[in-house]
C-alpha positions in Angstrom: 0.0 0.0 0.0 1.2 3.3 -0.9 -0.4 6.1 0.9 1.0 9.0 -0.9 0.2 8.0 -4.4 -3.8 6.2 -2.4 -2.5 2.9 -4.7 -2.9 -0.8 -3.1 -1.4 -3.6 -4.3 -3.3 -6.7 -4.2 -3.3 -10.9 -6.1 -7.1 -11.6 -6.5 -8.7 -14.7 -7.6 -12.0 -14.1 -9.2 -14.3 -16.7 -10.1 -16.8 -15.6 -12.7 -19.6 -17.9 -14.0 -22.4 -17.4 -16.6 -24.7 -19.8 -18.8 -23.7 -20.1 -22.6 -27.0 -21.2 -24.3 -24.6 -22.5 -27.3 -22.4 -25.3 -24.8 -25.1 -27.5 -23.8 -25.2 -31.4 -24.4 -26.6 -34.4 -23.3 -24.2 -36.2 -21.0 -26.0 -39.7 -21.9 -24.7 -39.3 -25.7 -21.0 -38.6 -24.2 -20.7 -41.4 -22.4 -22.4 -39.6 -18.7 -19.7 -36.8 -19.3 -20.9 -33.8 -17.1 -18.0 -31.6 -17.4 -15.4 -30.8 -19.6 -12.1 -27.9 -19.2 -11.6 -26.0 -22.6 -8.9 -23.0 -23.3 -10.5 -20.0 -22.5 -9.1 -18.8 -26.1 -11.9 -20.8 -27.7 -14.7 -19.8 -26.0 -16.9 -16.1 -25.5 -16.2 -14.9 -21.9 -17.7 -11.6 -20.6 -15.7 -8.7 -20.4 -14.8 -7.5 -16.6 -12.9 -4.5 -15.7 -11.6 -3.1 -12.3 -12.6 0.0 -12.4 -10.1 1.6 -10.3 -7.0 -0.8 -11.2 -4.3 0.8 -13.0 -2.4 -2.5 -13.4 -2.9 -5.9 -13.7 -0.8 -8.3 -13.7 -1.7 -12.0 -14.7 -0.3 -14.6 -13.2 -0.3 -17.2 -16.3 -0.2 -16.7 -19.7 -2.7 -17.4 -21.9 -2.4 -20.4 -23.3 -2.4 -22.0 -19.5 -6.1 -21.0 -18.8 -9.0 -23.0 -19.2 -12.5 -22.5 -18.2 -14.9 -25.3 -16.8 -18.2 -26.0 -18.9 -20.9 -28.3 -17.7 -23.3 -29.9 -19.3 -26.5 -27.2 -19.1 -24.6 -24.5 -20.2 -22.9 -23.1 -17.2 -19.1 -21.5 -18.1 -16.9 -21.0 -14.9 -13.5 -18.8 -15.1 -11.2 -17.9 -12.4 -9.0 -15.1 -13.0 -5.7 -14.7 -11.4 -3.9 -11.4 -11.2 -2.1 -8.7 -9.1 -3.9 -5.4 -9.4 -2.5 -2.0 -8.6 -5.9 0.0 -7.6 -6.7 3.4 -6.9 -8.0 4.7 -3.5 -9.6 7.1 -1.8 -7.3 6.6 1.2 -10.3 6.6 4.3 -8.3 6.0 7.2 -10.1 5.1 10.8 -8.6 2.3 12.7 -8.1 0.7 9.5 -7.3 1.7 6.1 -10.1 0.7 3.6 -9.9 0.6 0.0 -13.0 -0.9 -2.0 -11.9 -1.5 -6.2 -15.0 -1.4 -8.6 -15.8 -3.7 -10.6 -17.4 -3.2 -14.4 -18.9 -6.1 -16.6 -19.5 -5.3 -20.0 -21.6 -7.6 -21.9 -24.5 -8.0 -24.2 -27.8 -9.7 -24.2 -28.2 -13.2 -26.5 -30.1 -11.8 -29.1 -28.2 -8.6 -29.8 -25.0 -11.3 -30.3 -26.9 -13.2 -33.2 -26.5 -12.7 -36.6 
């Protein structure tokens, strides 16, 4: 934490999960498979910003991340990273610093051709 430049330093694990109506099967025509782990290079993921990082700093590269797809649909991600966030330093017995988050995506419909 830096107090004069109100910048934390902080590794976060987020674990983001949506439903892609395009990754669903039925696991009794893959032999009961519910699950399957796919790069996340192949597949749509929703874009999500820290608002008030600055940096970020992933911990793996690319080609090392994979996201979890079950059977009905559901995508889960985890994100690893270090994050340099601005703060509005509010000092009391503790210092607290709150990051904001953005998601930016779109509904189904405005995604098909």
């Amino acid at each position: 934490m830096d107090q004069a430049e109100e910048t934390a330093i902080f590794s976060a694990e987020f674990i983001l999960e949506w439903n892609d109506a395009f990754l669903k099967w039925d696991p009794v025509e893959f032999d009961g498979r519910k699950k399957i782990k796919i790069k996340e290079q192949l597949v749509w993921r929703p874009d999500v910003i820290v608002s008030t990082s600055i940096a970020k700093e992933t911990l793996l590269d690319a080609n090392q991340l994979y996201l979890e797809v079950f059977f009905d649909g559901t995508v889960r991600q985890s994100i690893y990273a270090v994050y340099t966030n601005l703060c509005d330093m509010k000092v009391s017995c503790a210092v607290i610093c709150e990051p904001e988050f953005l998601k930016k995506t779109f509904p189904l419909y405005s995604a098909l051709p």
